[in-house]
C-alpha positions in Angstrom: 106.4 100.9 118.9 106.3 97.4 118.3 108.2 95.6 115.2 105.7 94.7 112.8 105.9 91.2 111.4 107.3 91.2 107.8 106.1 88.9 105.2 108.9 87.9 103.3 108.2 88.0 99.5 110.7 86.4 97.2 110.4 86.8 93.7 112.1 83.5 91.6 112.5 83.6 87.4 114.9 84.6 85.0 115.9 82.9 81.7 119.4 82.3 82.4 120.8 84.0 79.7 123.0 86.9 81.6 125.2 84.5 83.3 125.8 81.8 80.0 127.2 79.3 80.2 127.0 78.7 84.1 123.3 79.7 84.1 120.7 77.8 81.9 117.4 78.2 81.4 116.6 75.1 83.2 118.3 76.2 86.2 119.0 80.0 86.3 121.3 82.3 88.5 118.9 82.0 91.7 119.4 78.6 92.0 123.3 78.3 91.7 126.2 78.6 94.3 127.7 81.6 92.8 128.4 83.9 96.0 129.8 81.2 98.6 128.8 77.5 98.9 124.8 78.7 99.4 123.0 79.1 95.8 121.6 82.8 95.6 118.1 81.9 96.7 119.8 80.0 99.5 121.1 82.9 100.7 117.8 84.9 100.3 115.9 82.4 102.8 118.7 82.7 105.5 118.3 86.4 106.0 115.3 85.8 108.1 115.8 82.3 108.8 115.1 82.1 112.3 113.8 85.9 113.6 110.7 86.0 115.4 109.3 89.4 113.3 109.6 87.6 109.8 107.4 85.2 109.3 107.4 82.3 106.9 108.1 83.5 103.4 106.2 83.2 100.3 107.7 82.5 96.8 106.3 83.5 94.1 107.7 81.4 90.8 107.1 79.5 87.4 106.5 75.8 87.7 109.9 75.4 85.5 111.4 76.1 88.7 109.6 74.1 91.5 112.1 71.2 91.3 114.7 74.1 92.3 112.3 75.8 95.1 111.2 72.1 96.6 115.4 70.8 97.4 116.2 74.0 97.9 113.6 75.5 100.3 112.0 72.2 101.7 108.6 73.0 103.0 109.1 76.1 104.9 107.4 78.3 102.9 104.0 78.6 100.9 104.8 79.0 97.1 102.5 80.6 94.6 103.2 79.3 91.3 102.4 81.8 88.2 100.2 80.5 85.9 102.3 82.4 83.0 105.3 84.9 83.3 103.9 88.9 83.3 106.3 90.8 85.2 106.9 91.8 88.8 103.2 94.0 89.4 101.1 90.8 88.5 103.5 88.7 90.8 103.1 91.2 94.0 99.7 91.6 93.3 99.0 87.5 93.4 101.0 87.7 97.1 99.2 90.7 98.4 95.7 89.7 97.3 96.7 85.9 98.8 97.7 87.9 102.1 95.7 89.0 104.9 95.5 93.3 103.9 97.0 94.1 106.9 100.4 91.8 106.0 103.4 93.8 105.7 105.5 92.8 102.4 108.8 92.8 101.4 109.6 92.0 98.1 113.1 90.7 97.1 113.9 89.0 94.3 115.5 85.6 94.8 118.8 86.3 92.7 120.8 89.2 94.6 123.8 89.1 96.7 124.2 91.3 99.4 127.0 91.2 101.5 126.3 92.7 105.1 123.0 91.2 105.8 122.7 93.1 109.2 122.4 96.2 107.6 119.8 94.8 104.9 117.8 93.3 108.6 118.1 96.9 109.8 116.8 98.9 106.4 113.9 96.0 106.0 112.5 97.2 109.5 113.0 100.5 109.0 111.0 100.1 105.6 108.1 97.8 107.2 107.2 100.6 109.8 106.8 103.2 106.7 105.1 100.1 105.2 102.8 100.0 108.0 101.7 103.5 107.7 100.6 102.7 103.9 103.4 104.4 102.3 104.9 102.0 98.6 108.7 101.8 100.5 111.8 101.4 98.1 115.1 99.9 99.3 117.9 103.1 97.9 121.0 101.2 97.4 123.9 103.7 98.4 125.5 104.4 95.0 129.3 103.9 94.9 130.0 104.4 91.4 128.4 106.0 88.2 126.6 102.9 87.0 124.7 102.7 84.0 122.9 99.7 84.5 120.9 100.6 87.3 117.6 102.9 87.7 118.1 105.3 90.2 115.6 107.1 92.6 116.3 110.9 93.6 116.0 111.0 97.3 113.1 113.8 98.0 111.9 115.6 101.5 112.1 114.0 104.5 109.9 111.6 106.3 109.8 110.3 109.9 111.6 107.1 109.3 112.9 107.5 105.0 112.4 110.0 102.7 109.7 110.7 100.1 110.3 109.5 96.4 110.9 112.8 94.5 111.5 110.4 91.1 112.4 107.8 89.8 115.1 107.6 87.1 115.5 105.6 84.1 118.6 103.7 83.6 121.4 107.0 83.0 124.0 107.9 80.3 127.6 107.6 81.9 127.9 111.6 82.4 124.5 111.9 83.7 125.4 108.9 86.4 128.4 110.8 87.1 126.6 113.8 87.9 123.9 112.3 90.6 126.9 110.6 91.7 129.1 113.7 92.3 126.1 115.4 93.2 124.7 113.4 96.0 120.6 112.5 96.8 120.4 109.7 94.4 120.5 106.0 95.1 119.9 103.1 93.2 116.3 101.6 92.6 117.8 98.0 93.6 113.9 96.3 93.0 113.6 95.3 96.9 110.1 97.0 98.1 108.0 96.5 101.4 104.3 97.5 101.4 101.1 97.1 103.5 99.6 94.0 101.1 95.7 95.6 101.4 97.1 99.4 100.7 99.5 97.5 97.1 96.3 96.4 96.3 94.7 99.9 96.7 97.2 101.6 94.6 97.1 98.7 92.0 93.2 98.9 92.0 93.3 103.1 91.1 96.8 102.7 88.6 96.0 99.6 86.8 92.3 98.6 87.7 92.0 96.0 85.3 95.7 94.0 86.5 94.3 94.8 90.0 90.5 93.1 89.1 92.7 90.3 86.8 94.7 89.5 90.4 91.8 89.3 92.5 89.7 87.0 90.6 93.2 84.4 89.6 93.5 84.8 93.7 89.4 83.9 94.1 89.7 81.1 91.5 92.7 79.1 93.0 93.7 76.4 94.9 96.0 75.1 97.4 98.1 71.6 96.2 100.0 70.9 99.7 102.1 74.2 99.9 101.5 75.0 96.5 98.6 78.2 96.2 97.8 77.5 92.0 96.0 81.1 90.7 93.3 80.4 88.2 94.9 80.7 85.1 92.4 82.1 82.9 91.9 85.6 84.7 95.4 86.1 84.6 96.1 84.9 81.0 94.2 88.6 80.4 96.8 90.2 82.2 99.0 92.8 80.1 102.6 92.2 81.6 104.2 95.3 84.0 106.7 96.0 86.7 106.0 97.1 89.6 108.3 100.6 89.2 105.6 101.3 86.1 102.2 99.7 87.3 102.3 101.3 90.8 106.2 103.2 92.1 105.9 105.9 89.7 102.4 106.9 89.6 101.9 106.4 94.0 102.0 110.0 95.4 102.8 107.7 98.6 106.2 106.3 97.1 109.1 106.8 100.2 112.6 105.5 100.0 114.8 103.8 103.1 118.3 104.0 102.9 120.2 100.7 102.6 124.0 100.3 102.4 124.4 96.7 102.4 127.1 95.9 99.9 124.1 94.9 97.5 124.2 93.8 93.8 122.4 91.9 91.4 124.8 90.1 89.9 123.1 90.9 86.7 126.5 89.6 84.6 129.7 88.2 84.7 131.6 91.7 85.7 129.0 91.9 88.6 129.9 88.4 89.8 133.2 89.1 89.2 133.0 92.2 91.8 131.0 90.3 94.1 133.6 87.7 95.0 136.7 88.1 97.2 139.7 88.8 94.7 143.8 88.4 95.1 146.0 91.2 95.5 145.6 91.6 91.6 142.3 91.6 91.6 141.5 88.3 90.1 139.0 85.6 91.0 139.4 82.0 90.0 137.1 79.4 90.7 138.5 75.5 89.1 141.7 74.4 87.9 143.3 77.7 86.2 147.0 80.0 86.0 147.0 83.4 86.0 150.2 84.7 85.2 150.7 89.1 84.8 147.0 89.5 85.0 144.8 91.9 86.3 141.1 92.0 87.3 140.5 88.5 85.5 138.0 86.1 86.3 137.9 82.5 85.3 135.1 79.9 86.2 135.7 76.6 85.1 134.2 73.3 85.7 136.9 71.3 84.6 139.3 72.0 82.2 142.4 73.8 83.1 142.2 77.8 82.0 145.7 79.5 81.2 145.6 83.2 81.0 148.9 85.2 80.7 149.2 89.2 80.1 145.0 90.3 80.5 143.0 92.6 82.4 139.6 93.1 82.8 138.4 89.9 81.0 136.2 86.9 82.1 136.8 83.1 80.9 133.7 80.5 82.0 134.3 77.2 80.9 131.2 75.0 81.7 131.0 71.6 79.6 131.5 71.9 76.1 130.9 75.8 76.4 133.4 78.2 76.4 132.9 82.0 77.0 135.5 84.8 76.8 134.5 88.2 77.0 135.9 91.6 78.3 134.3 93.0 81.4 132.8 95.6 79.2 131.4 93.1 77.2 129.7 90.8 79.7 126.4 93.2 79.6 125.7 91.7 75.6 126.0 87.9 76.9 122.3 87.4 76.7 122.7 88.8 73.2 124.6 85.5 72.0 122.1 83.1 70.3 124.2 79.8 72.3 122.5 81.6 75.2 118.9 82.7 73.8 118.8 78.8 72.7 120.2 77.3 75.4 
């Protein structure tokens, strides 16, 4: 069977506030060098960067961010810009409806790390020949830990090539995580999906008729500015705001799942980022001028000033400017919560 071409779809936003202080809302996590020297979205572009079965991606962003996409992408892709923020289901639906029908999608957002990017290659083809055959295909993330901060999907009956959706699961207590974990047939919903773009629009057009007619008529009404697609904006100001797990993933009765054991996460705080980067024998990561002396599993970011840390474990120090963050790891999930990073 010949590899179908994959349409690279790359999903760019955020307000910056999980990563405060290094991440603004002027220039969020996507757009920063926070895995390695490439900024996240970087490092999105170069997992297809130069294989003949992907073709030239689209973005899909806010203008807020085109300064970012432009130095960062050049012109190698067409980008649609969003004429407001509603979620991930109105985003898709502006790339599938922009898309020849019989494009095959796969939607990543622009702000993940994952670490073995021939096994992501290998789990993106598998999901495009599902894709092709009109079934909604989630990336499952092989689950190495009972993690709370993840939705999860239980792994159902199999399917040439992936398995069927049985469910998806909402974001779990700790003993319930611990349970699918000890339990096996449950994988993490990691948000990275690959679909046929005419069958999306099918499934949005019977679940949420009035996103799906919203789409297509933002899509009808727009124009191209160089490699910029603009959707008309008044259509999709009418648009009630959804992800695609709620508008479409959960209501499908074509919703399969590919495994995918990349070394994936979404670096969605500072304990993520923390985990993500290479660590010394005591587990600590230091980016800047800093001295770690008897500490464990400590990460300090700094931009400048010299960090001392003596006698910690598990806590996080990002110095960036005049702002200064200290948190436990267990604490980095409430950094959005601060009002220095809500205001930023």
């Amino acid at each position: 069977m010949t590899e179908p071409t994959i349409h690279p779809v790359i999903l760019c936003g955020g307000s910056g506030t999980r990563l405060w202080p290094r991440s603004r809302k002027a220039k969020p996590k996507p757009f920063l060098p926070l895995v390695g020297e490439r900024t996240l979205f970087e490092a999105t572009l170069d997992r297809w960067l130069d294989r003949e079965d992907f073709a030239e991606p689209v973005i899909v962003a806010g203008a807020v961010h085109l300064p970012h996409i432009a130095e960062q992408a050049g012109e190698t892709a067409t980008i649609i810009v969003e004429p407001e923020a509603k979620n991930t289901a109105p985003a898709i639906g502006l790339a599938a409806a922009l898309l020849p029908v019989d494009s095959i999608m796969l939607v990543c957002p622009s702000d993940h790390h994952i670490a073995d990017p021939g096994s992501f290659t290998a789990a993106a083809r598998a999901a495009a020949k599902l894709a092709a055959q009109d079934w909604m295909v989630a990336f499952g993330i092989a689950a190495d830990r009972p993690e709370t901060g993840y939705g999860y999907i239980r792994i159902g009956d199999e399917i040439p090539g992936g398995h069927r959706v049985a469910r998806f699961v909402e974001k779990p207590d700790r003993a319930t995580a611990e349970r699918f974990l000890s339990e096996g047939g449950h994988a993490w919903n990691g948000g990275i999906f690959a679909f046929r773009a005419g069958a999306f629009m099918d499934e949005l057009e019977r679940h949420r008729p009035a996103m799906a007619e919203a789409v297509r008529k933002a899509v009808a009404g727009g124009r191209y500015v160089g490699q910029e697609f603009h959707p008309a904006a008044e259509p999709f100001s009418r648009i009630a705001g959804e992800s695609v797990d709620y508008a479409v993933m959960e209501n499908t009765d074509r919703a399969a799942v590919v495994p995918a054991d990349m070394g994936w996460s979404d670096i969605g705080n500072w304990e993520a980022l923390r985990d993500a980067r290479p660590a010394d024998e005591n587990g600590n990561r230091v980016s800047g001028p800093a001295e770690l002396v008897e500490c464990r599993n400590v990460l300090v970011e700094t931009d400048g000033k010299r960090v001392s840390v003596i006698g910690l474990d598990d806590v996080i120090v990002v110095v960036d400017g005049d702002d200064v963050l200290v948190t436990s790891a267990a604490g980095a999930q409430l950094v959005g919560k601060l009002s220095a990073a809500a205001n930023q």
